[in-house]
N, C-alpha and C positions, 0 to 999 in steps of 0.2 A: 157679489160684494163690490162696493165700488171703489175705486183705481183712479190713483193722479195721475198725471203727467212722469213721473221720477219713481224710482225706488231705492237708487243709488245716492248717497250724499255726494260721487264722484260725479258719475252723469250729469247731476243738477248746476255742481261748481264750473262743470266743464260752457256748459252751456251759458251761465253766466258771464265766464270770459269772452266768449262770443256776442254775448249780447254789449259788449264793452265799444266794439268795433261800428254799430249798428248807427244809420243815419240818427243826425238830430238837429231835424230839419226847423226846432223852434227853440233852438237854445240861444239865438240871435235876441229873442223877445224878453229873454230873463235879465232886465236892465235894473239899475238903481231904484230908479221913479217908482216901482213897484213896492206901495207905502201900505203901513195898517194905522194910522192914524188914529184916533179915535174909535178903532174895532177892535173890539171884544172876541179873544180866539181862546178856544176849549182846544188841548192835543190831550188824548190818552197816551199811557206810558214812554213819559220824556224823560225820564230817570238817566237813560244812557244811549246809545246808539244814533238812530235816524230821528227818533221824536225828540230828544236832545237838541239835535244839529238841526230840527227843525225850528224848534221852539227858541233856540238862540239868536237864528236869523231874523226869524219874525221880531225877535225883539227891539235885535238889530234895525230893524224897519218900525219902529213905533209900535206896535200890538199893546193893550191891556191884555196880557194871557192868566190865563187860571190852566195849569197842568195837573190833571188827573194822575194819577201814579201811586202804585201800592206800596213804594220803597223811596228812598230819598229824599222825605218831607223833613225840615225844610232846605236841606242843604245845596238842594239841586234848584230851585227858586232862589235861593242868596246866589249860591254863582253866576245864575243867569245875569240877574242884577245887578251884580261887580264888575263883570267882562264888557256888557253892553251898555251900562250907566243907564240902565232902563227901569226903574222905579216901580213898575205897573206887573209883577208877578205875583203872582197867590199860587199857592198847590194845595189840593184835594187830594184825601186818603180815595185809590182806587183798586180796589181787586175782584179783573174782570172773572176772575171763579168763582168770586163771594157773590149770591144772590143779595144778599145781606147786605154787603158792602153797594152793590150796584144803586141801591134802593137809597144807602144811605148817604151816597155822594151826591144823587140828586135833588135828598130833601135840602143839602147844606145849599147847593144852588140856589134853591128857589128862596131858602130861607135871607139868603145875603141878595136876591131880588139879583141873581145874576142872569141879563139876557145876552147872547152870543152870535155873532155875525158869522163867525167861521168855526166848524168846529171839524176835527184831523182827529180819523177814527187811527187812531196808529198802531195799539198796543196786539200784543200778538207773541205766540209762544213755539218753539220747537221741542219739542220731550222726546226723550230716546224711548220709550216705552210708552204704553197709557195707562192713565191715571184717574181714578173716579172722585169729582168731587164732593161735596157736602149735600151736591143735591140730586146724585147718583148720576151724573153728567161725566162725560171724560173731558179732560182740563182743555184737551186742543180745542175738541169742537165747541166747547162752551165759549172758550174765552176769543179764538179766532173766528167764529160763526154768533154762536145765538145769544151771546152778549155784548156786541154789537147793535142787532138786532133793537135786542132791551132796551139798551141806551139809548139809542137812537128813539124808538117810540115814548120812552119818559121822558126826555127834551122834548119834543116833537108837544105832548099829552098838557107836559106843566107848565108850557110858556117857558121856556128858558130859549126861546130861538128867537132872533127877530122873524120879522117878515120877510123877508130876500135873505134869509141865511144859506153861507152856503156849505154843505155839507161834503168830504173829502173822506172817502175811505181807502185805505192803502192797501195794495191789490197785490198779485204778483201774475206775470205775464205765464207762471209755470201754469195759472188756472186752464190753458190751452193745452186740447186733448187730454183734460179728466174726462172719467167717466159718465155717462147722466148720471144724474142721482138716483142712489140706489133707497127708495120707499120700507123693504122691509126694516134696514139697521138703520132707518134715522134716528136718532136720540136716543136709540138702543147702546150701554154700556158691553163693549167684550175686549179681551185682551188680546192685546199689539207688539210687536217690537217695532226693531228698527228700518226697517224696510216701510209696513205700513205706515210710520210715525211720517216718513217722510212724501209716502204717496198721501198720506193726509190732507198733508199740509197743502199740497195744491187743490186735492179735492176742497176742503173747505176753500180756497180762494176761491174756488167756482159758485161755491153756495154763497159766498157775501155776494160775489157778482151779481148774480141773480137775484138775489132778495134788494141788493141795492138798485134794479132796474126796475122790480115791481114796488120798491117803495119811492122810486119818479113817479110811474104811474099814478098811485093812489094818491099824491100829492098835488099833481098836475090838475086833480078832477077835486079839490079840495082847496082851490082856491091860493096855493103856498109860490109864493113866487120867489122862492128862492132855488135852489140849486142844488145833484146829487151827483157827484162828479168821482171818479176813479182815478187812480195810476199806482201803477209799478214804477217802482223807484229805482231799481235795474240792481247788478250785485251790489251788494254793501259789507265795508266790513265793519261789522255789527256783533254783538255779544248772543247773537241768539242762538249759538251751538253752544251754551254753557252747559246742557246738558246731554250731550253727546258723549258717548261709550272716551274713553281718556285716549287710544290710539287714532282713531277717527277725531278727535276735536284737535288732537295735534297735528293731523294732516289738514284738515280743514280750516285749522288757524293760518298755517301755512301759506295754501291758497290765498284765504282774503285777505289779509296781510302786506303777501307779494306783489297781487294782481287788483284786486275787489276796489270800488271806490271807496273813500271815507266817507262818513259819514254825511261830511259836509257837503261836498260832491252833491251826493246823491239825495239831498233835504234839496235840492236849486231847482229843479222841476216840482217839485210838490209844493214849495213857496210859491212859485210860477203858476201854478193850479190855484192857489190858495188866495192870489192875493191878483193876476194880472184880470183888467178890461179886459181884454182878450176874451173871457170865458163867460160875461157880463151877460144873464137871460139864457145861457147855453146849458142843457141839463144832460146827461146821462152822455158825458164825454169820458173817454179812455187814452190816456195816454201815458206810454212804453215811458220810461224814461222823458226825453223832450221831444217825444212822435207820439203825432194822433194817428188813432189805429182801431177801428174794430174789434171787440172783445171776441171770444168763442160764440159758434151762434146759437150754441145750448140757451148762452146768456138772453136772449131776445125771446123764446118761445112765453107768450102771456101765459099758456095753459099753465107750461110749469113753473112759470113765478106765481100764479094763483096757486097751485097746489103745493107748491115751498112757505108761503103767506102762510096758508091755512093750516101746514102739518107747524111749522115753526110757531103759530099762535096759541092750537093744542098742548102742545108739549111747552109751550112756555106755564099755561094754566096749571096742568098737573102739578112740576114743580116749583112754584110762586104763587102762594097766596094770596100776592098784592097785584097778580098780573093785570084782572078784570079792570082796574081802576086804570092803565095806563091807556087800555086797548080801547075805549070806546070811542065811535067816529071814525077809525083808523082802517 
């Protein structure tokens, strides 16, 4: 079976304050000047948290943004817009469990002729137990891993990217020392608590990892001169333990509360990613917080991103009927 990095929500937090302390040898580079001007940026799930505090800055910095988000339509685009005086916000219905939904956010794109420079794969889920969705998927790995995935190849498929677009998936540093991937229960449904939920949670960071390294490659040899870039955005205190057992969420509120950056804090390297020269033709960079750094080096082996590619293409067929249509070329 395979094993993240954590099993403890304690171990994990602890570690986090640790990584609080850690060099940040480019947070010098994260200046003003660092504009979105006339670009066009897609974030998933900015309802609240980090894609929030992501999505505000940018606006802060000029962006036309369109926010992807299953909740907070349109309240969370009017405030953007209030606070920042930034006129240029849209939100799309997004719910990365819905196949349905996935399929249906990006026909609105193409249909409003939306093409996107930057897009901030953000949204992502913590569950105390597991949960099987609509399309016999468990909600983590669908919505953390292989709708992602989806998204990313129907942008990719329908023209909604420019040509130098640069793509930003938000990672977490815990994907260090998971397990390889374990081939029998990929995309196999079986029940979890809370131990697994949270060794999940890194393993799946290690599958985007990975899948986001062989989808540079296949892009690199397809002509796409734009950009597949990672980071961990280091602790945050963020709303993702809403669903945590009630004595554990109160310890763990505790924690990031105390210690944890805000939100804001910790959106100022992913903006940094998203938006500085600095990263201008650089593809398949990783960087901790504000340090480039080397991912796990599971993440690099071609073989196994060819055989993540290929089981992830499978199992995306079986369940999606519209999958064949995004995949060709790919």
């Amino acid at each position: 079976m395979s094993q993240g990095r954590f099993t403890s929500p304690l171990g994990a937090a602890l570690t986090g304050i640790f990584d609080l302390f850690r060099a940040a040898p480019l947070k010098l580079r994260y200046t003003p000047d660092i504009r979105f001007d006339s670009r066009r940026i897609l974030i998933t799930g900015a309802t609240t948290g980090l894609g929030y505090a992501v999505a505000e800055e940018c606006a802060r910095r000029g962006a036309d943004l369109t926010l992807a988000c299953r909740s907070g339509i349109p309240q969370t685009g009017e405030k953007i817009r209030e606070v920042t005086g930034n006129a240029k916000v849209d939100m799309s219905r997004l719910d990365l469990a819905d196949l349905d939904s996935i399929h249906a956010c990006v026909d609105g794109l193409v249909s409003e002729g939306r093409t996107f420079d930057v897009v901030i794969f953000n949204a992502a889920v913590t569950l105390a137990k597991s949960r099987r969705t609509a399309s016999g998927q468990d909600e983590m790995f669908l919505v953390n891993y292989l709708a992602n995935v989806m998204l990313a190849c129907l942008l990719l498929k329908r023209g909604c990217l420019a040509s130098d677009a640069r793509l930003l998936f938000i990672s977490s540093d815990s994907h260090r020392g998971a397990s390889a991937i374990d081939w029998a229960e990929f995309g196999t449904f079986f029940d979890y608590g809370v131990s697994k939920a949270i060794s999940n949670y890194s393993y799946f960071k290690l599958l985007l990892n990975i899948m986001a390294t062989e989808l540079d490659r296949r892009l690199r040899t397809d002509g796409f001169s734009g950009t597949v870039n990672l980071i961990c955005p280091g602790p945050v205190n963020s709303n993702i333990i809403r669903e945590a057992p009630p004595f554990l969420r109160m310890v763990l509120r505790g924690i990031f509360t105390v210690i944890f950056k805000s939100p804001a804090k910790a959106a100022e390297p992913v903006v940094y990613l998203a938006g500085s020269a600095d990263f201008n033709n650089r593809s398949n960079v990783y960087l901790h917080m504000f340090a480039e750094k080397p991912m796990d080096p599971k993440v690099y082996d071609p073989e196994e991103g060819q055989k993540l590619w290929d089981a992830s293409v499978d199992l995306w067929k079986r369940i999606d009927s519209r999958a064949s249509e995004a995949l060709t070329d790919l």
